[in-house]
N, C-alpha and C positions, 0 to 999 in steps of 0.2 A: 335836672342834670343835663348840661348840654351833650350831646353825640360828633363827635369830630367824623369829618369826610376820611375817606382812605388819602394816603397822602403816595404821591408819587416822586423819584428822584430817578433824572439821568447821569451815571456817572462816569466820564473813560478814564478808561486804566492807561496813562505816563508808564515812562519806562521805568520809571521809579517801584514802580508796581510789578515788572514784570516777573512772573513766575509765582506768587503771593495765591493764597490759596482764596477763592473766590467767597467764601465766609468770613475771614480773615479779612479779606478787600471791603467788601460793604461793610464790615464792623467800623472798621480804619474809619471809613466815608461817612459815617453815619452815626456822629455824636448820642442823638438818641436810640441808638440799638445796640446789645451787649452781644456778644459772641453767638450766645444760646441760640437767641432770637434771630438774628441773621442765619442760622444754621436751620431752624427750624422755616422761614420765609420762604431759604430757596426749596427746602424740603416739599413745600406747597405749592410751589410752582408761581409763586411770586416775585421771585429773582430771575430773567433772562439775561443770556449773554447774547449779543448780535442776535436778539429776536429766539432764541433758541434756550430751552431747559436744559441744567446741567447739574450735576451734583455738585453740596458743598467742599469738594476736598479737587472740584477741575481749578489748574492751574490758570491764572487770568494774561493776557497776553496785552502789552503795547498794541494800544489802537482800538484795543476792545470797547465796546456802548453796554455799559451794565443799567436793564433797569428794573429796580425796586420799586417796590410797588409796596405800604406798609396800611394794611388794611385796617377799617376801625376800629375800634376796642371790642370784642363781642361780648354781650350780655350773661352776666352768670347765674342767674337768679337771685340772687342777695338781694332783702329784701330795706329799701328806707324808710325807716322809720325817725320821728323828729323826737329823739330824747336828748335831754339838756346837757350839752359839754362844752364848755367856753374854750373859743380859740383864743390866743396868747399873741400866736406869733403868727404870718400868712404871705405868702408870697405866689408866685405865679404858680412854682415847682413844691412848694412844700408847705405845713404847716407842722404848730406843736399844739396840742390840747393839753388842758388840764381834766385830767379822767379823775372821774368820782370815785370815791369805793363805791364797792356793791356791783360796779360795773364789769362784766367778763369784754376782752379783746375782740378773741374769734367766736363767730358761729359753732355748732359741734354739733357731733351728732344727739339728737333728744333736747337739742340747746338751738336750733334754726334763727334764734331775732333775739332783739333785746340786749346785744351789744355795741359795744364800739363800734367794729365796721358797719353794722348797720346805721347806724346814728350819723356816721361821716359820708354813706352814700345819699343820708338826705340834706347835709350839711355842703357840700363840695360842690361847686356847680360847674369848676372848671377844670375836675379829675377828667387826665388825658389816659389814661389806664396804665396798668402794668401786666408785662408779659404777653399783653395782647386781648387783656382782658381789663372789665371796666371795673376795677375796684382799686379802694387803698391799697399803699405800698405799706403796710407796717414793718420796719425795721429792730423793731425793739420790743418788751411788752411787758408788762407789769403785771403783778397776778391783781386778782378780783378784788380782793379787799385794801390791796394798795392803793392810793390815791397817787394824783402829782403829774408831772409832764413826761408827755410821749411826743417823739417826732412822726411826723406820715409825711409819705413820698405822694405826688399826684402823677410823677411819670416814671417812667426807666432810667432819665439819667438822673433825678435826684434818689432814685433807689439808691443805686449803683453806687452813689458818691455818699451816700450818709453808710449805708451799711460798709464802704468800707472803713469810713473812719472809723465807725466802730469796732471792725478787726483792727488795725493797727490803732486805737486806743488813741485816737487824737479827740474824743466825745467826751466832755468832760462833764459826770455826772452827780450828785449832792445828794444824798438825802438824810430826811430826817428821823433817826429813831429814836425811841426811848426805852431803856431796856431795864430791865431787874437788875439791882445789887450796884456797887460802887466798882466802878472802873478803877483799875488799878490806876492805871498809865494814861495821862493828859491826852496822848497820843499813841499810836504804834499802827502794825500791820499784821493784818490777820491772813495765812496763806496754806490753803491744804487743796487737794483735788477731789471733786465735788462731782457725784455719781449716784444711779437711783440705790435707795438705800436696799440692803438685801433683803430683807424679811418686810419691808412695806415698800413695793414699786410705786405708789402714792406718793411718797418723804421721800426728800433729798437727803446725801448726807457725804461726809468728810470718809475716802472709802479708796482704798488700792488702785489704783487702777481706774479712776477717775478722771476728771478732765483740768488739767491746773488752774487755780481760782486764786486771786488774792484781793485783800480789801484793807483798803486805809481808813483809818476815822481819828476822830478826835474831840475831846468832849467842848461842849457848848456848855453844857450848866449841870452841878449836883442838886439831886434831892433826899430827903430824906427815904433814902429804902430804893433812890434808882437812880439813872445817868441820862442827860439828853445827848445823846453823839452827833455829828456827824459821817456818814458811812460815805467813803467814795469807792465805788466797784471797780478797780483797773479792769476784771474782766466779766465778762456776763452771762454770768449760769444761773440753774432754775433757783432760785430761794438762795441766795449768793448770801444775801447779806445775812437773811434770817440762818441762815445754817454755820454760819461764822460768827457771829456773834452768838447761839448759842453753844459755839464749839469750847468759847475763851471763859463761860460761865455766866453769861450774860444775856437767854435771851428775851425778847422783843414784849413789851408789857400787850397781854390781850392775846398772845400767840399760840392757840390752844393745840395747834401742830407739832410746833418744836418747843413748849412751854408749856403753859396751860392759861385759861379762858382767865378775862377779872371783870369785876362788875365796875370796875373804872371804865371800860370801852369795848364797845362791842366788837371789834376786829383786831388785827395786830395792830402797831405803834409805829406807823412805816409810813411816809412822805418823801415824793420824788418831787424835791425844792428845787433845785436849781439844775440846768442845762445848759451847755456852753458846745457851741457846733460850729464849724465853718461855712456859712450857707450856699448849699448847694445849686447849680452843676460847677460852678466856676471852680467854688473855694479863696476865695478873694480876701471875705468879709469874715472877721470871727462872729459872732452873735450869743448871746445868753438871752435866757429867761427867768424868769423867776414866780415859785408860787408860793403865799402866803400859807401856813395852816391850817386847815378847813377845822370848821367849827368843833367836833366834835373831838381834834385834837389838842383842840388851843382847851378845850374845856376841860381833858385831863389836868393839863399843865395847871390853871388856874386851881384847881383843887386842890391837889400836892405840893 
């Protein structure tokens, strides 16, 4: 993985600027920097005005010389390791993987290696860091036994710009499940607010006082004794689709969580097929992907 030099920028503040809080200013100035991050820079003594240290909240003045100074990415400890994830999609700013099951996202504690981010620190040779630090931007994340497409950010502005589409729901996302029992309805929308459940902080679940979740689907194909949907998440909570789907009576074949275990497949019945994004920093370009279903789900299907 390559190590980027400190990067330096002179900026004068126009009258356009005058009076504009000097966090504010370099933010404004400085496409790859979010508000935080300029706040925390001059905090270190990496932002001067006229040669001089100033707090983020001094008003910036006509004629002012601000210079920023945006120093390397620093080392986290994260360890890379080369475990197999196929990139799909790859640009300067960003990529999507298709993540395996079995495979966990983050590091934890008792849990140090052997996931995702580790895999993509020895996969990324031109991660510019996030936050100031050298590792992926994950924006999104799938639990362990889910398969299917994740985006990752390599800097700050394609953070910035993928996680918000994902607040304001412009991420258009697919997946594929198969659940127990016959779906009523060709179509509909499944909508409740989705909070840790009370009596198991473990499990999600449909609960007062929750965080509002809804989900669309629609079926792809009946079988005898089950349904193949498709689930699209308008929004993105922990086990969204598994906890909605078995809200409506319907859940997820394999789901020993919110179902129970079956000797058809070893995990739940859950693929993140398709992704549709505007690629980032611009937002110019729409962009989709798409992933086939991995072996050991296509093998369900073919059984049943």
């Amino acid at each position: 993985m390559t190590t980027n030099p400190p990067r330096r920028r002179m900026l004068r503040v126009e009258s356009v600027d005058q009076g504009e809080r000097l966090d504010r200013f370099v933010q404004l100035h400085s496409p790859d920097l979010s508000r935080n991050r300029s706040s925390a820079l001059i905090r270190e003594g990496e932002v001067t005005v006229n040669g001089a240290w100033v707090k983020p909240s001094t008003a910036v003045r006509a004629g002012d010389m601000v210079d920023v100074c945006v120093p390397a990415p620093v080392a986290t400890g994260l360890i890379a390791q080369h475990i197999p994830v196929d990139i799909v999609y790859q640009d300067r700013h960003m990529l999507v993987i298709d993540k395996p099951a079995g495979l966990t996202v983050h590091p934890a504690p008792g849990h140090p290696d052997g996931t995702l981010v580790n895999a993509l620190m020895a996969m990324v040779t031109d991660l510019s860091g996030i936050g100031g630090e050298m590792r992926p931007g994950i924006v999104h994340r799938l639990d362990k036994d889910t398969s299917g497409l994740m985006m990752v950010a390599k800097d700050d502005r394609a953070h910035r710009s993928l996680s918000k589409q994902l607040k304001d729901r412009k991420v258009h996302k697919t997946y594929l499940a198969l659940v127990v029992g016959s779906v009523k309805l060709n179509a509909g929308t499944v909508e409740g607010p989705i909070g840790r459940h009370p009596k198991n902080r473990k499990h999600m679940a449909i609960v007062e006082g929750g965080r509002d979740s809804l989900t669309e689907y629609n079926v792809v194909r009946r079988y005898e004794g089950f349904t193949l949907v498709e689930a699209h998440p308008v929004t993105g909570r922990t086990h969204q689709i598994r906890v909605h789907l078995t809200s409506i009576g319907h859940p997820l074949l394999g789901d020993a969580v919110y179902g129970k275990a079956s000797p058809l497949v070893a995990r739940h019945f859950l693929h993140a097929a398709r992704l549709g994004f505007y690629v980032p920093p611009e937002e110019q370009e729409w962009h989709e992907c798409e992933s086939p279903l991995p072996v050991d789900l296509q093998a369900v299907l073919d059984v049943i």
